[in-house]
N, C-alpha and C positions, 0 to 999 in steps of 0.2 A: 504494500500500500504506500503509495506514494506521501513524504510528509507533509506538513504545514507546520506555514513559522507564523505568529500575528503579534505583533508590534502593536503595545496599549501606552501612544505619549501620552495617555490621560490628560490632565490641564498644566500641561508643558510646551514648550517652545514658541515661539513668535514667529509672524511669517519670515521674517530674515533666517529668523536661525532656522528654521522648516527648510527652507532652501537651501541652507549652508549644508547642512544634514544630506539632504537630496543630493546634492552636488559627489559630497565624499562617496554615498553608497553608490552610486550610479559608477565612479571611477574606477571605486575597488569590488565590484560583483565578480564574484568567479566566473571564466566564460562561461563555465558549465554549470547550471544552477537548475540540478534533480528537483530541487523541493519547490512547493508553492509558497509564496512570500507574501505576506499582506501590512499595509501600516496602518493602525487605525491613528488617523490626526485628529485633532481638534477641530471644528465645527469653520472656525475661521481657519485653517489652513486647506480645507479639503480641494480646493481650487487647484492646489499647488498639485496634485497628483498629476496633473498631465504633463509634469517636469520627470516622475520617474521613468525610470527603462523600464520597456514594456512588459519586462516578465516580472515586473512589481504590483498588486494589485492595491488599489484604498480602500481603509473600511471607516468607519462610524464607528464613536464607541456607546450610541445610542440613538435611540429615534422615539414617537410618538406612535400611539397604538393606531391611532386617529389618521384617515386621509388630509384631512384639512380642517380645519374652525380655530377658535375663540381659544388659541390653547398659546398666551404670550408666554414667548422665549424657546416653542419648542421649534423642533423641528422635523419632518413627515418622509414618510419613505418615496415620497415622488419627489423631494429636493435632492435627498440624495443622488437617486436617478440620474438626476439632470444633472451633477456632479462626475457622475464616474463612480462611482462607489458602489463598490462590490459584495463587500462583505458588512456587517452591523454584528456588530457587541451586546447582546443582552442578556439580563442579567448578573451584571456581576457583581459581586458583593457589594463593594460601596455602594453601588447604585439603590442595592436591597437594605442597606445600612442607613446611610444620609439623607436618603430621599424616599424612604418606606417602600420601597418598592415592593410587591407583593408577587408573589407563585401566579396569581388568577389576572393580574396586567400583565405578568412577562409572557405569561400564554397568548394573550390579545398581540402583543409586540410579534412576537414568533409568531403567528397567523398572517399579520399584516405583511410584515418582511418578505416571507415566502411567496404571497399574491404578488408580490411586487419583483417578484427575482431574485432578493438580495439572499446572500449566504449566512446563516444565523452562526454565530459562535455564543452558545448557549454556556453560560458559567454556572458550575455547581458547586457546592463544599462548603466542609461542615466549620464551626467555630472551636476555639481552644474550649469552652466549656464543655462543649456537645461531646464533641472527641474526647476527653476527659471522663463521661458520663459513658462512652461506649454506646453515642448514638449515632455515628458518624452514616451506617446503613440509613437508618429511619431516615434522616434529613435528605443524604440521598436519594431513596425513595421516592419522599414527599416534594423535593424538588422537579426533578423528572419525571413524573406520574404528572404532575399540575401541569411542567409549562407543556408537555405533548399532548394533553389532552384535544382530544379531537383531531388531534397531527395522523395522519394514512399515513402507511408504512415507503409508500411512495414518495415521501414528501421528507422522507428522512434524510435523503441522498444530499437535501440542502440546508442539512442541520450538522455543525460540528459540537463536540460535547467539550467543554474544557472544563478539566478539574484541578478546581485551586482552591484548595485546604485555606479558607482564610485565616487559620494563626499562620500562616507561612508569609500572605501578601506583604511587602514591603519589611518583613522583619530580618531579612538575613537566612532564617530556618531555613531548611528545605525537607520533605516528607522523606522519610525512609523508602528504599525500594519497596519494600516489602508491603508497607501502609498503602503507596500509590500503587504497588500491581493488585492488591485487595480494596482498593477504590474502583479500579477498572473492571475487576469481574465484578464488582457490585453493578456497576452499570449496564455492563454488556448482558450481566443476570437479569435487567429488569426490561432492557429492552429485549431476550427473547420471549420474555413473559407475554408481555403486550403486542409481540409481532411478532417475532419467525428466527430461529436459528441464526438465518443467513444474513436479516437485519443488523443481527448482535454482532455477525461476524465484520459484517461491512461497515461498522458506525465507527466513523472518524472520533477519536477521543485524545485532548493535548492533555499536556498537564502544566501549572500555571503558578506559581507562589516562591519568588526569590531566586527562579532561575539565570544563572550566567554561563558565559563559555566554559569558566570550569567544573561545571554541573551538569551541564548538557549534555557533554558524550554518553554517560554513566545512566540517566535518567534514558534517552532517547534508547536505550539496548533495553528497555522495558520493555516484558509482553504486553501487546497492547496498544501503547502508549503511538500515536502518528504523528508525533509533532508537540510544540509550545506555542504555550500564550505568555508573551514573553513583555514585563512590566518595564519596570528601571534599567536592566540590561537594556534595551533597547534603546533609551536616549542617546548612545555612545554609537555612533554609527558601524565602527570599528568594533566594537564586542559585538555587535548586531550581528555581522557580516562572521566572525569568528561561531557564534552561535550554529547561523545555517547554512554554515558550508562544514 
C-alpha cells in the first residue's frame, strides 16, 4: 500500500514564510517521490499551493459541515474546491478540545467533504486519562462508529484514519510500537465489523502524535501503519523532506 505523509502547519506560518517553505521543498524533493504528500496550510495561505510541484497535494485543516449560510469566519467545502484543495483535516483533537467539536458534527463534516470530492483524514485517539483508565478501545470505538455513520463501504476508499494518541500531540512522547500496532487492529477490528474483511484490509490508517525523522523509520515498519500525520516536524521543511523520503 502505497504511503501518505500530511503536513498539519496548524496556525503557523505567514504567507512569506509559506513560500519561503515552498521554495526549499520544491528544490530539495527527491526525484523519486513513492509516497503521496499533502500540506495542510492555513486558510490564508491555501492560494499558495499552486506554487508546489505537482506531486505535492493541499489540504485544509478544517471546513464547515454547511454548503453555505450565516456561518461568520467559517469556511465551506466548495471554497476549498475553488482553491485546489484536496484533502480536509477533520477531526482532530484540538479541534474536539477548543472548539467542542462533537462525534455527530464530524460525521456531518465527513458526509459533506466526501459529496464534495475532498479526501477526509479523519483523527482518532484517546486522552492521557482515558489511556490510563484502559479505555483507549471504547473511545476508539465511539469515535469511528459516530463519525462513519451512515458512511457505505464504498465511500471508504476516500477516508484516511489517523491515529494520534492525544497525550503524544505536541509533547515530545511518542506511542510505543506495541500500543500503536494495538491501536491499529482496534481499528481495522471495527471496520470489518461494520463492513467487510477487505475494507479493514484496505483502510488507509497514519499515525500522528510527536513524530520526527528520527521516529519515522521505526514507527512506519508498523503492521498496518500507511503513513503520518505529521505536526511540528513538519514546519522545518528539511525534516519534512527527511520524514518522506
Amino acid at each position: 500500500m502505497k504511503k501518505i505523509f500530511v503536513a498539519n502547519f496548524k496556525m503557523n506560518k505567514t504567507n512569506p514564510e509559506v513560500l519561503d517553505y515552498i521554495q526549499e521543498l520544491n528544490n530539495h524533493l527527491p526525484e523519486s517521490l513513492s509516497s503521496d504528500v499533502c500540506l495542510c496550510l492555513p486558510y490564508t495561505s491555501l492560494c499558495l499551493g499552486k506554487f508546489l510541484d505537482e506531486r505535492i497535494a493541499v489540504g485544509a485543516q478544517n471546513m464547515h459541515e454547511e454548503d453555505f449560510g450565516p456561518f461568520t469566519g467559517e469556511i465551506s467545502a466548495d471554497m476549498l474546491c475553488c482553491l485546489g484543495v484536496k484533502y480536509v483535516i477533520i477531526g482532530h483533537s484540538e479541534r474536539r478540545k477548543y472548539f467542542n467539536e462533537t462525534n455527530e458534527k464530524i460525521n456531518k463534516k465527513i458526509k459533506t467533504a466526501l459529496r464534495h470530492g475532498l479526501k477526509v483524514v479523519l483523527c482518532v485517539g484517546e486522552t492521557k486519562v482515558q489511556r490510563n483508565s484502559k479505555r483507549t478501545t471504547e473511545i476508539l470505538s465511539q469515535q469511528i462508529e459516530s463519525a462513519l455513520s451512515g458512511i457505505f463501504e464504498n465511500e471508504l476508499k476516500g477516508i484516511i484514519i489517523a491515529y494520534e494518541p492525544v497525550w503524544a500531540i505536541g509533547t515530545g512522547k511518542v506511542a510505543s510500537s506495541e500500543d500503536i500496532e494495538e491501536a491499529v487492529k482496534t481499528i481495522r477490528k471495527l471496520i470489518s465489523s461494520h463492513y467487510s474483511k477487505q475494507a479493514a484490509q484496505d483502510q488507509k490508517i497514519l499515525y500522528g502524535g510527536s513524530l520526527t525523522s528520527g521516529t519515522a523509520k521505526s514507527i512506519l515498519k508498523i503492521d498496518g501503519i500507511c503513513g503520518a500525520l505529521v505536526g511540528g516536524a513538519s514546519l522545518d521543511p528539511n525534516e519534512f523532506i527527511k520524514i518522506i523520503s
